[in-house]
Backbone as a ProteinNet text record, in pm:
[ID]
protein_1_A
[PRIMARY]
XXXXXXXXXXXXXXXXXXXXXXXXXXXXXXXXXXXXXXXXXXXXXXXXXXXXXXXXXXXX
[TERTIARY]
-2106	-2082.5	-1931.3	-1896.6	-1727.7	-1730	-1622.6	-1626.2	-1508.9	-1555.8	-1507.6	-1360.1	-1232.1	-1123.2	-1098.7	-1077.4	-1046.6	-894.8	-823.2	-701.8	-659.3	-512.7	-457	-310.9	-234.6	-98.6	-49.8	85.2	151.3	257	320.7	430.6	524.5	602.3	714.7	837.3	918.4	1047.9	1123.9	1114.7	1151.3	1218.6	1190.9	1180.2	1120.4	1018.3	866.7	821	762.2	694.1	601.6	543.7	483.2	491.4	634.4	689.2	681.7	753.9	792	667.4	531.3	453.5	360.8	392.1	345.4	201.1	147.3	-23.5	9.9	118.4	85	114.3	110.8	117.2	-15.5	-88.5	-251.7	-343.1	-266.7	-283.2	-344.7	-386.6	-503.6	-586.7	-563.9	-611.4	-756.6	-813.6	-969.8	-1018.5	-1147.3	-1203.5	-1158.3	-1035.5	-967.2	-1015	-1074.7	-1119.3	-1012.5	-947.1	-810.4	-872	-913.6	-967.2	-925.7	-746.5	-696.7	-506.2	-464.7	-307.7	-276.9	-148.2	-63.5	57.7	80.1	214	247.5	374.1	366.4	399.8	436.9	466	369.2	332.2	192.1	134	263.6	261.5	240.8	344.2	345.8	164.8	122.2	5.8	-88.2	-76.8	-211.8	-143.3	-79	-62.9	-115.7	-58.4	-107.1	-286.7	-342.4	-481.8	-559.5	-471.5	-514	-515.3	-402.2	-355.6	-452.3	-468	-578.6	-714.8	-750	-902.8	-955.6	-851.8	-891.8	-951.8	-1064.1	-1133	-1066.8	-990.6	-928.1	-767.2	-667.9	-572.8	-531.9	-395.3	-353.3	-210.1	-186.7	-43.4	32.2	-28.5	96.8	-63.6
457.4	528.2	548.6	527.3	526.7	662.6	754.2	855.9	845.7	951	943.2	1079.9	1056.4	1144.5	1174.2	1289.4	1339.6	1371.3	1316.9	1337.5	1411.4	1474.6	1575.8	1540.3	1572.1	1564.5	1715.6	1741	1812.1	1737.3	1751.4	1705.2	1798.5	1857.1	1939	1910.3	1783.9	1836.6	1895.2	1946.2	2027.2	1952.4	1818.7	1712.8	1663.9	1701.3	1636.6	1529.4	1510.8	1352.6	1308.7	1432.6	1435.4	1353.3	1377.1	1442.1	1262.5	1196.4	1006.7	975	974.2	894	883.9	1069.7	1047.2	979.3	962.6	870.6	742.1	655.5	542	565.9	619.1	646.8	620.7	646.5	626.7	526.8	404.9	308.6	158.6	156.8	34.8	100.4	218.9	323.4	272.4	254.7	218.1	405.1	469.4	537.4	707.9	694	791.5	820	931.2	1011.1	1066.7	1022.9	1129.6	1215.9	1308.3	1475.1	1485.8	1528	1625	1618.8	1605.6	1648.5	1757.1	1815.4	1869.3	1864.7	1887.5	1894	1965.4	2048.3	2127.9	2056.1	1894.7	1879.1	1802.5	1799.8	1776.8	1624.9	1580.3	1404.4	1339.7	1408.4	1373.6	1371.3	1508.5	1477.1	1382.8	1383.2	1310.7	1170.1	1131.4	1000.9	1011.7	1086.5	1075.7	1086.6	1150.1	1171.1	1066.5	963.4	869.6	746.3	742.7	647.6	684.1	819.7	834	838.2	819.7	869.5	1022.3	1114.1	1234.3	1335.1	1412	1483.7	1602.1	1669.6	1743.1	1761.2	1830.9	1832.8	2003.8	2019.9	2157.4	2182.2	2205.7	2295.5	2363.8	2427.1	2480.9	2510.9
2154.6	2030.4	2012.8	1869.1	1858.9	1822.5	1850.5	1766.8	1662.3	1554.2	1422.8	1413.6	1387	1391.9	1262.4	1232.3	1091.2	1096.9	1003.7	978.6	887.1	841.8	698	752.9	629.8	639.4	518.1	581.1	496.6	481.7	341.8	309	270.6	333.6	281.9	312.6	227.7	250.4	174.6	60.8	1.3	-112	-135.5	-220.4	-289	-260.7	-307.4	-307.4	-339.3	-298.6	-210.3	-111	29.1	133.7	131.2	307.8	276.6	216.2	207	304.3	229.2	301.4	439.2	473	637.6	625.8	529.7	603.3	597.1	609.3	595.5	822.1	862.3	1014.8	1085.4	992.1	990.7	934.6	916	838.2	928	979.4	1040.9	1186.3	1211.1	1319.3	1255.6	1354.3	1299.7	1346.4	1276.5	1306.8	1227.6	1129	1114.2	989	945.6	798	724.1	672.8	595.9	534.5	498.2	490.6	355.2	435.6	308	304.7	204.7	204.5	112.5	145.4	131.5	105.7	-91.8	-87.6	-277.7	-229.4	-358.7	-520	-455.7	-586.2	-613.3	-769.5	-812.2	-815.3	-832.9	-904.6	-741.8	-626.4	-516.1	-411.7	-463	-441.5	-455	-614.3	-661	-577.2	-585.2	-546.3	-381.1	-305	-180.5	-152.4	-248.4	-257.1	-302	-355.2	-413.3	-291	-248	-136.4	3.4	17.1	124.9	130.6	-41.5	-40.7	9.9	26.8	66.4	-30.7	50.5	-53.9	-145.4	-11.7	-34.6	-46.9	-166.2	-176.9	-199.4	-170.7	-167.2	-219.2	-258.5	-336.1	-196.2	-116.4	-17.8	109.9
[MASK]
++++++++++++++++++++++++++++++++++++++++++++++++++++++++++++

């Protein structure tokens, strides 16, 4: 049995954009669920929520 890892990122550098990309770090890892990100700027989000398939997104 493989087991299944759930992943999240925050992005804060105080730039916005979420944090330049930290999920592409997580990017051919077989077995990894991207969850959820984090980041206050809005546009920066949606895009990262988009790029991870994550269910969940957060403002701070």
């Amino acid at each position: 049995m493989t087991a299944t890892y759930r992943a999240g990122a925050i992005g804060r550098t105080g730039q916005g954009d979420y944090g330049h990309a930290l999920d592409v770090a997580y990017e051919g890892i077989p077995n990894i669920e991207f969850i959820a990100v984090a980041d206050p700027d809005p546009d920066g989000r949606q895009a990262a929520a988009e790029r991870t398939g994550a269910e969940q997104s957060y403002a701070d």
